[in-house]
Residue frames relative to the residue before (quaternion, step in Angstrom):
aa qw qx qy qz dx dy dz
X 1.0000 0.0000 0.0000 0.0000 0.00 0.00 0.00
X 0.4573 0.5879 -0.3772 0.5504 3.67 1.14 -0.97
X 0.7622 0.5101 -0.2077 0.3402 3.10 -0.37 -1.85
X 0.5611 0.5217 -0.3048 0.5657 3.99 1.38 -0.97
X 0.6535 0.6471 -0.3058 0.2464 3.39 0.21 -0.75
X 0.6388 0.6275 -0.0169 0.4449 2.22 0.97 -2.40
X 0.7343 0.4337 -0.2863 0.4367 3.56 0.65 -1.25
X 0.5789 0.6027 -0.3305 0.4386 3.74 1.22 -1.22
X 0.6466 0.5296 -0.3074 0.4549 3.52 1.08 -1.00
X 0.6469 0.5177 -0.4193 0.3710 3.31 0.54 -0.82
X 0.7149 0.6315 -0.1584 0.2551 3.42 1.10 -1.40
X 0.3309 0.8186 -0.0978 0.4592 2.45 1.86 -0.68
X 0.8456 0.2781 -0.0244 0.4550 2.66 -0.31 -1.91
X 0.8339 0.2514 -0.3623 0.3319 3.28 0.65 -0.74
X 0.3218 0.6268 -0.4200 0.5719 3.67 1.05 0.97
X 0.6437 0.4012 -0.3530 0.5479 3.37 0.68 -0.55
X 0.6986 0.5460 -0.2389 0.3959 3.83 0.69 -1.31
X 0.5965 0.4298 -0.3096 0.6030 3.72 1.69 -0.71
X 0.7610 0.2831 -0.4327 0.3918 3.74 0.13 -0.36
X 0.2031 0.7271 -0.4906 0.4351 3.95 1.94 0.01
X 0.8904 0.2944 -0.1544 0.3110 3.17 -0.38 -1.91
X 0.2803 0.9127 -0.1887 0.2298 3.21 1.44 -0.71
X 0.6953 0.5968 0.2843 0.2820 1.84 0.38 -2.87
X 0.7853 0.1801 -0.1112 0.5818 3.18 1.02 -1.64
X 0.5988 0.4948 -0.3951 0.4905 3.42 0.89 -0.05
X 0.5862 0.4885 -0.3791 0.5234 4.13 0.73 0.10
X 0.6602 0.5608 -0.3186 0.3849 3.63 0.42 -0.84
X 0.8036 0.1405 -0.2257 0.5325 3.66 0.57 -0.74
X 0.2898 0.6759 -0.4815 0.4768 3.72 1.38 0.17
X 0.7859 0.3684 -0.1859 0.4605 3.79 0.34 -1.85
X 0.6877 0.5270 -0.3270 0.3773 3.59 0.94 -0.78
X 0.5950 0.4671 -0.3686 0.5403 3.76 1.25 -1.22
X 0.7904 0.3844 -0.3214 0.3524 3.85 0.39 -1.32
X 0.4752 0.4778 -0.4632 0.5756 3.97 1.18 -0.33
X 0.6872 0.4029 -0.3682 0.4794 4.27 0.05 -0.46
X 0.5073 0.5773 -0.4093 0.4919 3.65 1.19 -0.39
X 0.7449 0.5515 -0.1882 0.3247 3.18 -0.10 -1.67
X 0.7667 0.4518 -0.1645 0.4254 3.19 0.84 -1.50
X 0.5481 0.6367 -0.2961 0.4545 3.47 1.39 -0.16
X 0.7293 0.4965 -0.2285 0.4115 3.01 1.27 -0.87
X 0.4374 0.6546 -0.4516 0.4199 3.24 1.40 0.85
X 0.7406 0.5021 -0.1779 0.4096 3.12 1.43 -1.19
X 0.4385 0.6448 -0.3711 0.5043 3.71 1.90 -0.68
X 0.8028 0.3395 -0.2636 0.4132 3.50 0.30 -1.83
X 0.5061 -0.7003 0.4644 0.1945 3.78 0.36 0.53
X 0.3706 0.6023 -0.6040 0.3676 4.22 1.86 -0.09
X 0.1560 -0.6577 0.7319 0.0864 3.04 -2.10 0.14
X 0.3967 -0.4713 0.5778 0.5354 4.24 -0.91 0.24
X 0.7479 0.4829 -0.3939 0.2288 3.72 -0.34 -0.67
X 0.4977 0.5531 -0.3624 0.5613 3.68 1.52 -0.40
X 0.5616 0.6102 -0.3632 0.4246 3.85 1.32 -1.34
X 0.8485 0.3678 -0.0396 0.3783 3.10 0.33 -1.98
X 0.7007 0.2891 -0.1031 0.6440 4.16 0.66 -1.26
X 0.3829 -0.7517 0.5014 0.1923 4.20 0.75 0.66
X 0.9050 -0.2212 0.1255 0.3410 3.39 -1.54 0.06
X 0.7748 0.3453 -0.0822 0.5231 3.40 1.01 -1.64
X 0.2454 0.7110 -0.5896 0.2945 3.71 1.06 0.66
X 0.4697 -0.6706 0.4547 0.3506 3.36 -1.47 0.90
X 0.5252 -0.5841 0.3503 0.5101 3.43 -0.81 -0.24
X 0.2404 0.6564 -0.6185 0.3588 3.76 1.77 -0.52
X 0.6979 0.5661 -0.2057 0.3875 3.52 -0.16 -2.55
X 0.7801 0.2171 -0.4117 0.4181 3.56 -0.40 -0.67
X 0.4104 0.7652 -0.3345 0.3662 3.81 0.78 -0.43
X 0.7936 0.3924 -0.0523 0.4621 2.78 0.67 -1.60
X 0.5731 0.5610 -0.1835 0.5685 3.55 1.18 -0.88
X 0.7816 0.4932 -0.1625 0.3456 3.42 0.61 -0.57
X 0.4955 0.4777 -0.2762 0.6708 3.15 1.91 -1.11
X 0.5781 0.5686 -0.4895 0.3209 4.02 0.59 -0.37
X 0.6757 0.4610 -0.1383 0.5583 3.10 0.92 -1.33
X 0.3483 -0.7686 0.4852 0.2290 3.87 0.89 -0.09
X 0.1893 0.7707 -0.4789 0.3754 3.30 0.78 1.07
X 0.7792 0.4478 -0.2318 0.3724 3.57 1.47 -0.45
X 0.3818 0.7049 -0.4169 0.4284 2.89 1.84 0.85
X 0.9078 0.0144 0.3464 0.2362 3.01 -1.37 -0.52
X 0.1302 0.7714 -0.4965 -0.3762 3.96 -0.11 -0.52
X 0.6431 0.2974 -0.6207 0.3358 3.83 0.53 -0.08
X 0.6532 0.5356 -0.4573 0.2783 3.62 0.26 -0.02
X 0.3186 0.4684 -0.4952 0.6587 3.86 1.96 0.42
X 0.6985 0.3156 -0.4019 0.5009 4.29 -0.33 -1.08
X 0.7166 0.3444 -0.5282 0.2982 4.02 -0.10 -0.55
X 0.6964 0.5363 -0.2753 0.3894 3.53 0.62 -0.88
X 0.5507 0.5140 -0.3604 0.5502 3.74 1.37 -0.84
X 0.7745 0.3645 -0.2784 0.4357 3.65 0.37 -1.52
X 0.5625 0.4754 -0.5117 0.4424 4.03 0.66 -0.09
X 0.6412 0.5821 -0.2854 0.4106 3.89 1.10 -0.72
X 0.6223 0.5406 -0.3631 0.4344 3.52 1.45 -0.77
X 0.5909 0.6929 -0.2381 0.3376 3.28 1.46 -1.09
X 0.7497 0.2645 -0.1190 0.5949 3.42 1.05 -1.19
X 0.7117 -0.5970 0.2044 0.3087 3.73 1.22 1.30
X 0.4534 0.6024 -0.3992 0.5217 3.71 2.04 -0.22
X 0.1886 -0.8100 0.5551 -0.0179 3.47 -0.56 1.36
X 0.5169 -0.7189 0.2786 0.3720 3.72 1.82 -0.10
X 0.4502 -0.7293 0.4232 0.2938 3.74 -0.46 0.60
X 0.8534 -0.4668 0.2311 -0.0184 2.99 -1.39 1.01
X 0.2617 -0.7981 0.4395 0.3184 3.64 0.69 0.23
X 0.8136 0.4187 -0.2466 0.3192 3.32 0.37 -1.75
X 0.8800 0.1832 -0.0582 0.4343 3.72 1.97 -0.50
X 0.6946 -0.4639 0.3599 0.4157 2.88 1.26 0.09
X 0.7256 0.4987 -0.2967 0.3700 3.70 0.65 -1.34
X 0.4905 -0.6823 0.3721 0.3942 3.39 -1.39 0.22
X 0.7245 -0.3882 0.3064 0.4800 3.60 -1.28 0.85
X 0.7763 0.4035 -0.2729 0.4000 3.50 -0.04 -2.20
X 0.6067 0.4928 -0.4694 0.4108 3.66 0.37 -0.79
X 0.7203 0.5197 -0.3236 0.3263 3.47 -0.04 -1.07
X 0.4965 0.7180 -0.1881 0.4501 3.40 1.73 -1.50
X 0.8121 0.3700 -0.0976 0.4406 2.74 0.18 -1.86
X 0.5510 0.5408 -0.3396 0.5371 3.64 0.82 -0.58
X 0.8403 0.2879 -0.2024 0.4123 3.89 0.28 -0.57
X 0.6327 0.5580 -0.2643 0.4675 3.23 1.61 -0.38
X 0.3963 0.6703 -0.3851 0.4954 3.35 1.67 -0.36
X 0.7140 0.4916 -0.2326 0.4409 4.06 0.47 -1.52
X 0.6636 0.6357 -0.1038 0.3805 3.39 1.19 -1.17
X 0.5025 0.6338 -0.1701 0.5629 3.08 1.46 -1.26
X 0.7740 0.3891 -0.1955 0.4597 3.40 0.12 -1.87
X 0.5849 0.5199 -0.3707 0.5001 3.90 0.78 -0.74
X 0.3107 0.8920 -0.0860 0.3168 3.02 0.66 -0.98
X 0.8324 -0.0649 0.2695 0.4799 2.61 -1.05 -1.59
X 0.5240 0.4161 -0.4891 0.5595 3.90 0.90 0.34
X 0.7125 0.3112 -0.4291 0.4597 3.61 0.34 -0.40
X 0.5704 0.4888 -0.5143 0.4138 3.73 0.22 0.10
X 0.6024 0.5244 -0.4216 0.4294 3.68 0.75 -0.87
X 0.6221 0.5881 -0.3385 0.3906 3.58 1.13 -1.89
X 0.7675 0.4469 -0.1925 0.4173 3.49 0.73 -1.12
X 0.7249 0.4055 -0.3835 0.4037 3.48 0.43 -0.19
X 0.4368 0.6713 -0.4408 0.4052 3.53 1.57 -1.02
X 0.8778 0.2911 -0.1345 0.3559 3.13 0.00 -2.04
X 0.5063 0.6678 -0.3734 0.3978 3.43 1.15 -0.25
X 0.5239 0.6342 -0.1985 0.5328 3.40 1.47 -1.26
X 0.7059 0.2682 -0.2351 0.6120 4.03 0.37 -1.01
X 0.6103 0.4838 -0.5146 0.3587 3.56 0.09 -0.65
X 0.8235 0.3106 -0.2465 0.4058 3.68 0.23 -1.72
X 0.6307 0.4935 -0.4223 0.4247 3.57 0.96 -0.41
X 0.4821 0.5111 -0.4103 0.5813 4.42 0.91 -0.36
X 0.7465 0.4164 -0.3528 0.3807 3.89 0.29 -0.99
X 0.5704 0.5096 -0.3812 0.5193 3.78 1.20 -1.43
X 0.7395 0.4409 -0.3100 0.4034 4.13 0.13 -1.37
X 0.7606 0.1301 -0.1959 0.6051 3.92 0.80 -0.34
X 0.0594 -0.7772 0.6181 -0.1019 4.01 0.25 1.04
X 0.8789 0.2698 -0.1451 0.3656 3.39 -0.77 0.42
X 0.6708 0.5041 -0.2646 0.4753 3.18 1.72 -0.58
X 0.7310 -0.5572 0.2633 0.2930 3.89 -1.06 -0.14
X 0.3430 0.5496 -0.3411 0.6812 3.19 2.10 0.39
X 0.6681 0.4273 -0.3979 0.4612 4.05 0.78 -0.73
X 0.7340 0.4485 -0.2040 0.4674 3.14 0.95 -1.13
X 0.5055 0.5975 -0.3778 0.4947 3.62 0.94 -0.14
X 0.8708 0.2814 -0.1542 0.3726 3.71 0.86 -1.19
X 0.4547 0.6189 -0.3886 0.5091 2.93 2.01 -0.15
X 0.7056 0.3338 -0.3258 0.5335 4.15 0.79 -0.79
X 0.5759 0.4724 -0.4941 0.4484 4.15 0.58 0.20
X 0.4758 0.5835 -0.3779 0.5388 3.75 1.14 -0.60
X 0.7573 0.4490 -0.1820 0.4378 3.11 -0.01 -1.31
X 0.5210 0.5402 -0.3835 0.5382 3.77 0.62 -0.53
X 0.7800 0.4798 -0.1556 0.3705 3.20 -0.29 -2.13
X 0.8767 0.2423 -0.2484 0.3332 3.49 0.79 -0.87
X 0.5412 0.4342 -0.5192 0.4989 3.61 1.25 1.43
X 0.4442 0.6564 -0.5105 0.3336 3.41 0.69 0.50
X 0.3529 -0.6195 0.6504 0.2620 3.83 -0.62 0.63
X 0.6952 -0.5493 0.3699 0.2795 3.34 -1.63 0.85
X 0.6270 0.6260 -0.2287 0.4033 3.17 1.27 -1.38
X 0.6912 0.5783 -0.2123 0.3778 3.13 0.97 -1.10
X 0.5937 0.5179 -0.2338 0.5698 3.33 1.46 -0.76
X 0.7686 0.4856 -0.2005 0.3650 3.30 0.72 -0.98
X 0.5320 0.4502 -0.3919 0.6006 3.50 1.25 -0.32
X 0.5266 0.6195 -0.4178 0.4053 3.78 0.66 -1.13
X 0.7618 0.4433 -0.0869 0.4644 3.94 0.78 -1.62
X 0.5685 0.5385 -0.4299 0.4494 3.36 1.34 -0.21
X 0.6821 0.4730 -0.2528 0.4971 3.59 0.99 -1.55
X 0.5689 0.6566 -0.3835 0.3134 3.20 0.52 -0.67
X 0.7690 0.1277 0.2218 0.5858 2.99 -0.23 -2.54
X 0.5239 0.5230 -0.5471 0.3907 3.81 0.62 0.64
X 0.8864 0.2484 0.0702 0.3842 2.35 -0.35 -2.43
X 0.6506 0.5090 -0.2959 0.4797 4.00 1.42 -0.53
X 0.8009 0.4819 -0.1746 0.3097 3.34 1.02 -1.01
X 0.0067 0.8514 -0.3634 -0.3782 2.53 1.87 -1.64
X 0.3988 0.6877 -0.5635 0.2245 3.83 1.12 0.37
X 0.6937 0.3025 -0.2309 0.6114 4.50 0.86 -0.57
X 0.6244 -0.4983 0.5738 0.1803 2.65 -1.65 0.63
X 0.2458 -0.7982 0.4712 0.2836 3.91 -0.23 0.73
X 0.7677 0.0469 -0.1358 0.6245 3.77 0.94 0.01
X 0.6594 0.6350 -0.3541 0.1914 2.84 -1.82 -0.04
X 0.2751 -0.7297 0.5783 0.2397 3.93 -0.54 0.52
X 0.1694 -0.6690 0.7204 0.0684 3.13 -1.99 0.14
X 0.2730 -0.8065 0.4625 0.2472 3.71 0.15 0.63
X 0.4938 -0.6463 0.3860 0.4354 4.27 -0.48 0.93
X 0.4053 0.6942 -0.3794 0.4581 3.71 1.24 0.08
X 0.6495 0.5603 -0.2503 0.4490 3.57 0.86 -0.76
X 0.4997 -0.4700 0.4706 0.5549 3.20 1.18 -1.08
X 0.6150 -0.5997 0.4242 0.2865 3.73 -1.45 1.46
X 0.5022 0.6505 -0.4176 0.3876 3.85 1.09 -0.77
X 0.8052 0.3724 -0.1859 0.4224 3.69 -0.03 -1.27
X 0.4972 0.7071 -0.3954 0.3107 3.02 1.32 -1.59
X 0.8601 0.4613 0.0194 0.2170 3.06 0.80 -2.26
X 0.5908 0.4684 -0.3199 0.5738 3.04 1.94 -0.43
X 0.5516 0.6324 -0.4342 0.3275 3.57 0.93 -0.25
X 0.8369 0.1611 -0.1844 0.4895 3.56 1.22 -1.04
X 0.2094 0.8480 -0.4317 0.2251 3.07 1.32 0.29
X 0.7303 0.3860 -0.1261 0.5493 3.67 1.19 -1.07
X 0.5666 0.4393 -0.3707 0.5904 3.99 0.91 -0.68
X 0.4900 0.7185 -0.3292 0.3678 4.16 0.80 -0.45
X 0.6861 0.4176 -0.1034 0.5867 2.77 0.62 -2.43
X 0.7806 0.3640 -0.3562 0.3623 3.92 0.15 -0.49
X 0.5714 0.5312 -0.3679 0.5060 3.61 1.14 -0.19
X 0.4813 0.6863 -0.3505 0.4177 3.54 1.37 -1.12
X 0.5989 0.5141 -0.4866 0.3744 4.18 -0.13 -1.11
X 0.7902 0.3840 -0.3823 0.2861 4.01 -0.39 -0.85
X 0.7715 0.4248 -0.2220 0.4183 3.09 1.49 -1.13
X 0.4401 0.5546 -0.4249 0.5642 3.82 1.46 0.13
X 0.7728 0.4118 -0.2494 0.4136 3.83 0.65 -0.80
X 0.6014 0.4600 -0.3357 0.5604 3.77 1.27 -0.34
X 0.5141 0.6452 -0.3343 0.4557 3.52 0.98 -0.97
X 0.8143 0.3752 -0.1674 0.4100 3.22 -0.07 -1.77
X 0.5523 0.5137 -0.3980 0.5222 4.00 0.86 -0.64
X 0.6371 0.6061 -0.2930 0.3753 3.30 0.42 -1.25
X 0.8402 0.2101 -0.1847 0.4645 3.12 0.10 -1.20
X 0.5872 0.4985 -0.4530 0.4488 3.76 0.58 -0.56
X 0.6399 0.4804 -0.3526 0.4852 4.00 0.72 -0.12
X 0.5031 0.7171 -0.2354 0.4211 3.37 1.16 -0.85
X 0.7237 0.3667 -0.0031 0.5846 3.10 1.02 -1.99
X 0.7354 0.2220 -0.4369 0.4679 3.59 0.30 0.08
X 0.7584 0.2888 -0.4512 0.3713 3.46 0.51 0.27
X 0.3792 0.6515 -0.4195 0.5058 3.05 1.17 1.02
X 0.5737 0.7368 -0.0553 0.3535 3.25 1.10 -0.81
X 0.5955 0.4546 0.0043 0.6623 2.90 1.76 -2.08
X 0.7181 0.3451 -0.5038 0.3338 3.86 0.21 -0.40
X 0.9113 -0.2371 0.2778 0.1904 2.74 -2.55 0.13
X 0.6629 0.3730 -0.2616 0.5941 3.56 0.84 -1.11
X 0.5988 0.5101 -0.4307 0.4425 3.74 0.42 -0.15
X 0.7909 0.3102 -0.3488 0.3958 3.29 0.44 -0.67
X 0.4753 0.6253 -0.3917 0.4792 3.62 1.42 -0.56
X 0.8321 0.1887 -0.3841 0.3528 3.60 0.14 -0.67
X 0.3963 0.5011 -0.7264 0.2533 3.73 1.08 0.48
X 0.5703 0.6861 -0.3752 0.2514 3.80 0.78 -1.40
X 0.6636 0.4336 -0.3446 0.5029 3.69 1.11 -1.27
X 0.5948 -0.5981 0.4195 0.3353 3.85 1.00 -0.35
X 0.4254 0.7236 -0.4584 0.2921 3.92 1.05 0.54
X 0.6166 -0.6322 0.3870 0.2652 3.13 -0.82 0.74
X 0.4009 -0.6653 0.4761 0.4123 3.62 -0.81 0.78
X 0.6305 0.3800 -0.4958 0.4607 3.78 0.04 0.49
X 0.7800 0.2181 -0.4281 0.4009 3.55 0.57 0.04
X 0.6200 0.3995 -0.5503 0.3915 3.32 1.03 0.71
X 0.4774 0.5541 -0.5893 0.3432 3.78 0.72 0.15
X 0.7314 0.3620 -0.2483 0.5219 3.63 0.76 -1.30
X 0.7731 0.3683 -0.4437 0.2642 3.68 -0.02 0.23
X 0.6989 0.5087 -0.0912 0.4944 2.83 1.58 -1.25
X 0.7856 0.3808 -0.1199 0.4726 3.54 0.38 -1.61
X 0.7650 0.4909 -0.2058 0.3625 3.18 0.45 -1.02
X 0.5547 0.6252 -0.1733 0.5209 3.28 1.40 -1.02
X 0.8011 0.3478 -0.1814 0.4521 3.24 0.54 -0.81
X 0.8122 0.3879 -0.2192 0.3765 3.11 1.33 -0.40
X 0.3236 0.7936 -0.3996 0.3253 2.95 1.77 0.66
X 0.5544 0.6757 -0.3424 0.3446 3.33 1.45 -1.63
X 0.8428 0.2095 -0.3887 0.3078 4.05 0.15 -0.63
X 0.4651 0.6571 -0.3995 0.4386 3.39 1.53 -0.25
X 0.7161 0.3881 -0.3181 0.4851 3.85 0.96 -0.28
X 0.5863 0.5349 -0.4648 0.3925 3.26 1.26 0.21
X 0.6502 0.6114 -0.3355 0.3014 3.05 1.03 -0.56
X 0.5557 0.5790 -0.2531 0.5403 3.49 1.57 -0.53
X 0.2895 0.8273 -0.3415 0.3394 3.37 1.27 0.25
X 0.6778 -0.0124 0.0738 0.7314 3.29 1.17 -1.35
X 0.1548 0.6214 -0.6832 0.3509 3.60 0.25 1.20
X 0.7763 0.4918 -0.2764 0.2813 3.14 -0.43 -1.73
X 0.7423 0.4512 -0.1051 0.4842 3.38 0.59 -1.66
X 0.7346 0.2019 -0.3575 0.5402 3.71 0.87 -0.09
X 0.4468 0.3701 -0.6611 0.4757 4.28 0.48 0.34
X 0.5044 0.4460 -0.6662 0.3207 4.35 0.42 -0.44
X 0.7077 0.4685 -0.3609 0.3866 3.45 0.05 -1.97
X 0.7321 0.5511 -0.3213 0.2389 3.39 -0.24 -1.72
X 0.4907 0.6414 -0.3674 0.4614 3.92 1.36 -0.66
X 0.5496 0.5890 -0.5524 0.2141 3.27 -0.11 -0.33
X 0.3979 0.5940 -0.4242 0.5558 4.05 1.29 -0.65
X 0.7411 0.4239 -0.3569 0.3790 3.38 -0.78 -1.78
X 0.5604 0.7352 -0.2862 0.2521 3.16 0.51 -1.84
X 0.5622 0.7647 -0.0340 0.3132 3.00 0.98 -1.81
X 0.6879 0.5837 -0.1043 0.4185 2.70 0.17 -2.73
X 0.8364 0.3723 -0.0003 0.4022 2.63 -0.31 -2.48
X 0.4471 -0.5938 0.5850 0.3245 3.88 0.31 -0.37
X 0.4915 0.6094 -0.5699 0.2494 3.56 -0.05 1.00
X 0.3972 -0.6282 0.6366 0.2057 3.21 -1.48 0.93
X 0.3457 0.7477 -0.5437 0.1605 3.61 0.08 1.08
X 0.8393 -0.3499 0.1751 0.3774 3.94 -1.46 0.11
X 0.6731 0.3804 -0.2902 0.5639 3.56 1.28 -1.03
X 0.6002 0.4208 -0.3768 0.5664 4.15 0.78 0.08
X 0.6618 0.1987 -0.4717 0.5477 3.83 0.59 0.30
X 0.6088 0.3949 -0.4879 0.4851 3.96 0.11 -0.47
X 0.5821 0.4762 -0.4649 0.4671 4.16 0.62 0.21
X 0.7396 0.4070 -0.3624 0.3951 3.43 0.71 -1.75
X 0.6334 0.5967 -0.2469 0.4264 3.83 1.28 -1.46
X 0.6528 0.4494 -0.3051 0.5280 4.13 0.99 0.09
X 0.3319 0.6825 -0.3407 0.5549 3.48 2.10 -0.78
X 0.9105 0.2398 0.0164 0.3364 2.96 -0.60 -1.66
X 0.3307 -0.8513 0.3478 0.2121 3.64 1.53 0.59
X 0.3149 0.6754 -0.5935 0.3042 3.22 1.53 1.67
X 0.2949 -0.7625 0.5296 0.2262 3.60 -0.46 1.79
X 0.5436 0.5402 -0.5331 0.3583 4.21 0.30 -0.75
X 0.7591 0.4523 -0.2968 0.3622 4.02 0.56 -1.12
X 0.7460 0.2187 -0.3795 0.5016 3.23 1.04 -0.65
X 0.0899 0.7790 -0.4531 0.4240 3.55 0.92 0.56
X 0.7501 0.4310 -0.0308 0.5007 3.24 0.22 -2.25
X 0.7335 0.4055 -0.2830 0.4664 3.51 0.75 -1.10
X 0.6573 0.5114 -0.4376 0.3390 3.52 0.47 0.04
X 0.2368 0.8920 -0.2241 0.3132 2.74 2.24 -1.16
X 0.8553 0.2106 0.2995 0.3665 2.45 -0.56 -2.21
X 0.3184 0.5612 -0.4092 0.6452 3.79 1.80 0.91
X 0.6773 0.5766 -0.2111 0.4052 2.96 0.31 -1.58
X 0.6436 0.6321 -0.1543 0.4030 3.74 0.75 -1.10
X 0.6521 0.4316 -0.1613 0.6021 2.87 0.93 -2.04
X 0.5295 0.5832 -0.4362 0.4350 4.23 0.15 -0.87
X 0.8069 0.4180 -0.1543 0.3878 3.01 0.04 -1.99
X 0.7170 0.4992 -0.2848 0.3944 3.54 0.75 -1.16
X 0.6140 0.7002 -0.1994 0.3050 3.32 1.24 -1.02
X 0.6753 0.4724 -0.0915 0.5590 2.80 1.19 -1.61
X 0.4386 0.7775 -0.2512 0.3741 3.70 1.35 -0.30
X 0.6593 0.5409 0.0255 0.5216 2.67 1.44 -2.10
X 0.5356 0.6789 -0.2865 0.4124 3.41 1.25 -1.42
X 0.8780 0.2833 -0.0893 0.3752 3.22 0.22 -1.77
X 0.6427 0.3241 -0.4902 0.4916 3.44 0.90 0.08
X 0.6282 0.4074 -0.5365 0.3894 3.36 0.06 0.96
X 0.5072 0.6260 -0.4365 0.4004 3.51 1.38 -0.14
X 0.6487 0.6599 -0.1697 0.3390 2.82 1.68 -1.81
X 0.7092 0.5807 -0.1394 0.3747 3.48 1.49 -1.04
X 0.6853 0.6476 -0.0654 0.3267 2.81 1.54 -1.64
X 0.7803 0.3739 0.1020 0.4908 3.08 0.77 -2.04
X 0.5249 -0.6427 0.4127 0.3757 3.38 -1.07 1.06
X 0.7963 0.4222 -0.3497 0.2556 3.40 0.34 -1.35
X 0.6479 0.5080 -0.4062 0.3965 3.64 1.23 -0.04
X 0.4570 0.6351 -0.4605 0.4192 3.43 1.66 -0.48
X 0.8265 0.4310 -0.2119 0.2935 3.59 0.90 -1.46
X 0.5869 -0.5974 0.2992 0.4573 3.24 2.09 0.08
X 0.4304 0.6728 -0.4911 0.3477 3.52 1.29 0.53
């Protein structure tokens, strides 16, 4: 029971010490890059009043428009009042309409997410069997088979896949819906055939980094010292792949998913496209379009987050997983 404690404590603590470092390494990250961003209103020289009273506004007019929007203050007193607003989730209102950033955000980040986050699953799953089948038969024609399908999959542009999946399984098969969203509210069916195909086309980079990743991982995982000691102690090759080999080689293959997540959000805007979705990387396109700086403002915002949060997530599974973080390497 001691000995149970003792061990919970440890976990603990050393969960506590990853979301510590975390922690301090996000705060002045979000503060320098939120003081970035917000500059870049004042570099790019846009105004609401160019948005709203066009080119040949007087300057009387843009004046006047501007003090609305309090732009004729100060600028750190625009960054204190903006950054106290990012804090309590108010991301500020729109030039081109009026509406509020987060709503809009949240409303497109919701589609994103779900794309998203099915293609990350799609991609690690199969990435997982691919590089583990290649590491367990190396050298043979199943290695070489998955090493040149990787290698395919991972110069294809999304788009390219994704039209490919429209004709295919849209418009030939008729089994997906070729556009449109379905919110998981509706019901997991639709939800799932809606992104089920924008997924598969985000899916190619992260099945192909995955699989390399880990099939290197595992053979040089394979080759060390404790591997060869516990054939000597007599362990089965399944409990040294899963205790030994695998384990250890999980730690760089989960770094690499690090920035996955946060760039299939950005990188969507194509698919997005394709497939007819009103998601986050098609407003941070339409909101840079229309040179409305508060929205894409927000979208860096709220990148930033996803990165930071992501990677967040990363390490306390690195932190759990893997000997050398268990032992504090």
């Amino acid at each position: 029971m001691p000995d149970t404690r003792k061990r919970s404590a440890h976990i603990l603590g050393r969960v506590l010490a990853t979301v510590g470092r975390s922690v301090g390494i996000f705060i002045p990250v979000f503060v320098v890059a939120t003081f970035v961003t917000f500059a870049l209103r004042q570099m790019s020289g846009l105004s609401p009043a160019r948005i709203q009273l066009g080119e040949k506004a007087t300057p009387e007019a843009i004046a006047r428009v501007e003090a609305q929007w309090g732009l004729d203050r100060p600028f750190l007193a625009q960054y204190g009042d903006w950054f106290n607003g990012v804090l309590h989730g108010r991301l500020g209102t729109s030039w081109t309409n009026g509406s509020d950033i987060s709503t809009l955000i949240g409303t497109g980040l919701g589609v994103s997410l779900s794309v998203a986050g099915a293609a990350l699953v799609i991609g690690v799953v199969l990435g997982f069997v691919l590089g583990t089948v290649a590491a367990l038969r190396r050298t043979t024609w199943i290695d070489r088979a998955v090493t040149g399908f990787v290698t395919v999959i991972s110069v294809m542009p999304a788009f390219v896949v994704g039209i490919v999946l429209v004709t295919v399984f849209a418009v030939g098969l008729g089994w997906f819906p070729s556009a449109g969203y379905v919110p998981l509210a509706q019901g997991f069916g639709p939800w799932s055939l809606h992104i089920l195909l924008p997924a598969l086309a985000l899916s190619c980079d992260v099945v192909a980094d995955v699989a390399r990743q880990l099939r290197t991982s595992l053979i040089a995982a394979s080759l060390e010292n404790y591997v060869t000691g516990a054939v000597v102690r007599g362990l089965s090759p399944r409990r040294i792949f899963l205790g030994h080999v695998l384990r250890n080689a999980l730690g760089p293959t989960l770094a690499t998913l690090g920035l996955k997540f946060p760039a299939l959000v950005g990188a969507s805007v194509v698919t997005e496209w394709i497939f007819g979705l009103q998601g986050f990387g098609r407003f941070a396109n339409d909101a840079a379009q229309a040179g409305d700086v508060p929205a894409v403002q927000g979208v860096l915002v709220v990148s930033i987050v996803l990165v930071v949060g992501f990677n967040l997530i990363v390490n306390l599974v690195l932190a759990r997983v893997t000997p050398a973080a268990q032992r504090g390497v």
